[in-house]
C-alpha positions as CSV (number, residue, x, y, z in Angstrom):
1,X,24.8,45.5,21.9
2,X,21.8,44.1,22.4
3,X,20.0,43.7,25.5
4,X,20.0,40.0,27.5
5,X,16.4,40.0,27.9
6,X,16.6,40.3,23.6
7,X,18.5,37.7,23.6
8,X,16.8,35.4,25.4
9,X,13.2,36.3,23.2
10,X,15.4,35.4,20.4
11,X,16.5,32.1,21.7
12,X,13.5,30.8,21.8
13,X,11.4,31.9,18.7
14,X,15.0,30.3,17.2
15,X,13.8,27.2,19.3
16,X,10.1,27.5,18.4
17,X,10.7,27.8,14.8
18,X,13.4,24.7,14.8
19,X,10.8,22.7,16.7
20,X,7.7,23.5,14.3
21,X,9.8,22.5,11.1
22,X,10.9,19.1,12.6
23,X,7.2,18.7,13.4
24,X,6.3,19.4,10.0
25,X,9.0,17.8,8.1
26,X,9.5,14.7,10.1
27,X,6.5,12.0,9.5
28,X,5.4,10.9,13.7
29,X,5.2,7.4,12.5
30,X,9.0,7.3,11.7
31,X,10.0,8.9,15.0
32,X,7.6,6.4,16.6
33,X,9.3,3.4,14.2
34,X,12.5,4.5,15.4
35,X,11.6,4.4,19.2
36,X,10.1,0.7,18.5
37,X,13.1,-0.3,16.5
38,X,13.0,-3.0,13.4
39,X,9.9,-5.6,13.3
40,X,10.8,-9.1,14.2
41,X,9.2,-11.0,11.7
42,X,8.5,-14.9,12.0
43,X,7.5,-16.6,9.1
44,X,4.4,-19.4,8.7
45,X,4.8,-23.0,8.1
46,X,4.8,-23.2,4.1
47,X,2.4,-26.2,4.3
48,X,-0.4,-23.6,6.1
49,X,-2.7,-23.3,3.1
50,X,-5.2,-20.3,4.5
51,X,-7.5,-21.4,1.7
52,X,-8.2,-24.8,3.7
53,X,-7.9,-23.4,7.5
54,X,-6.6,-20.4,9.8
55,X,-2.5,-20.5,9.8
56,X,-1.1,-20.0,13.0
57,X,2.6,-18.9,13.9
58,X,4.8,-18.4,17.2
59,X,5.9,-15.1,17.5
60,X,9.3,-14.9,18.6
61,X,8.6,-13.6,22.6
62,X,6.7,-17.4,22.5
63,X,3.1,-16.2,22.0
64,X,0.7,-17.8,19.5
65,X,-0.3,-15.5,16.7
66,X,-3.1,-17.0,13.8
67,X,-4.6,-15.7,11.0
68,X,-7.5,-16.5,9.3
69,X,-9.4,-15.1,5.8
70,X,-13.0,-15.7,4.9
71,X,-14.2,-16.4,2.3
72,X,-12.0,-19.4,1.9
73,X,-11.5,-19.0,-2.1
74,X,-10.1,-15.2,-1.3
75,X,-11.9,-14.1,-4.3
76,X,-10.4,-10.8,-6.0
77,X,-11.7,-7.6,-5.9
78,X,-14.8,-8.8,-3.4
79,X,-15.2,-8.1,0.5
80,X,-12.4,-10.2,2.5
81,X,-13.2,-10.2,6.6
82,X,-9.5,-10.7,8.0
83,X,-9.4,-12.2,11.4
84,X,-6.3,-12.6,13.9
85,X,-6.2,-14.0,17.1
86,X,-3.4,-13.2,19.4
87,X,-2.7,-12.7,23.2
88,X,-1.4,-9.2,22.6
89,X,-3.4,-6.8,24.5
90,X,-3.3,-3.8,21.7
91,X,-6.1,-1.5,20.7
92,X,-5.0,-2.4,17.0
93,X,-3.4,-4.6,14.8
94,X,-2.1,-4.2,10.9
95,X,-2.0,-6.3,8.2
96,X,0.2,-5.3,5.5
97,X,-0.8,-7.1,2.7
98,X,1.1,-6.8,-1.3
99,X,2.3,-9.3,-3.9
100,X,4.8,-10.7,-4.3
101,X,5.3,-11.6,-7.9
102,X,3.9,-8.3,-9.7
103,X,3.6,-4.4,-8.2
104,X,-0.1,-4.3,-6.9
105,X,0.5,-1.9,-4.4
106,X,1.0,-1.8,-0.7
107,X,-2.3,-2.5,1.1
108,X,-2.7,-2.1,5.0
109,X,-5.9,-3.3,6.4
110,X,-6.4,-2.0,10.0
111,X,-8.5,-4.9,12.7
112,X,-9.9,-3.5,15.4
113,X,-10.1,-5.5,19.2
114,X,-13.8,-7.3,19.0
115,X,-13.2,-8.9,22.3
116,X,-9.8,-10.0,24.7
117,X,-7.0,-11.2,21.7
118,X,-9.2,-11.3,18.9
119,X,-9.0,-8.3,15.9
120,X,-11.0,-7.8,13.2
121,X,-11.4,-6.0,9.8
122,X,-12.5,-5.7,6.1
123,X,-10.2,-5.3,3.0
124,X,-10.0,-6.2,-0.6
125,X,-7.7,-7.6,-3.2
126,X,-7.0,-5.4,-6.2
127,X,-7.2,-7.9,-9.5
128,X,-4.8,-8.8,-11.9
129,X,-5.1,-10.0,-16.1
130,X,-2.0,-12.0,-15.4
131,X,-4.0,-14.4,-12.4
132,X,-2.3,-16.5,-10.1
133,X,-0.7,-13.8,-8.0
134,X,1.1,-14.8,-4.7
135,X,0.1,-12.2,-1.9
136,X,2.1,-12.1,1.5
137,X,0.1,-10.9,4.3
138,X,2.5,-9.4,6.9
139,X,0.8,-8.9,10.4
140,X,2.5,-6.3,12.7
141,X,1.9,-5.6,16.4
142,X,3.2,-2.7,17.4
143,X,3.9,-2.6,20.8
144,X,5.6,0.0,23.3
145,X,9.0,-1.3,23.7
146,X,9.3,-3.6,20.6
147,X,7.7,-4.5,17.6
148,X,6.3,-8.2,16.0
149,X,5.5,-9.6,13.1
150,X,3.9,-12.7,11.5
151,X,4.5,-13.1,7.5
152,X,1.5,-15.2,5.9
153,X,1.8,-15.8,2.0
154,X,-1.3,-17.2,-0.2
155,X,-1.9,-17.4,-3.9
156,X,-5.0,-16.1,-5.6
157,X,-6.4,-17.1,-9.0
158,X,-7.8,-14.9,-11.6
């Protein structure tokens, strides 16, 4: 029979070894996603056109969220600076941006804090032969207990 002290060196490579695969098979930004829960996301005024001006949106805890896109045309395949202005006090914020009439991929563009409620942050639009394309811009702050969301949607030309 084998000895307790054995047994107990057993128990825990067991333990070591069961925690190291669930570090490597489980992705940390699920586990976090599961702590946070679902995304409550609030959608923009259809009448916001971000071609013309910065779309804003009230979150659903009541705080002001607004997006804005330079340059103005939101030219394909060409620098886009991505600006959103929010209370939130997060070192972060991500935009996840994809279309919504054709697969053009999943696109997250990450804004950094410049100063207090304002993030910025570069990206670009893949393009497309078949033009007009209708993107939907959905920004996400992730916060400790909860998680928010704005959706923005825009169309682009050829």
């Amino acid at each position: 029979m084998p000895s307790p002290r054995f047994l107990k060196f057993l128990a825990v490579e067991i333990l070591a070894v069961v925690l190291i695969a669930a570090y490597v098979l489980i992705d940390a930004k699920d586990v976090y996603q599961w702590w946070v829960g679902e995304t409550n996301f609030v959608s923009t005024d259809p009448a916001c056109d971000l071609h013309q001006s910065a779309c804003e949106v009230t979150l659903s805890d009541g705080s002001l969220l607004r997006l804005d896109i330079e340059p103005k045309s939101i030219p394909l395949m060409k620098p886009l600076h991505f600006k959103v202005t929010t209370p939130s006090d997060l070192p972060t914020i991500e935009i996840k941006l994809f279309a919504t009439n054709m697969n053009m991929g999943l696109h997250t563009i990450k804004l950094t804090k410049t100063t207090t409620g304002i993030f910025e942050g570069e990206g670009m639009l893949p393009t497309c032969i078949m033009g007009n394309m209708i993107w939907q811009a959905n920004v996400i702050l992730n916060q400790n207990r909860h998680s928010l969301g704005a959706v923005f949607s825009f169309k682009t030309d050829k």
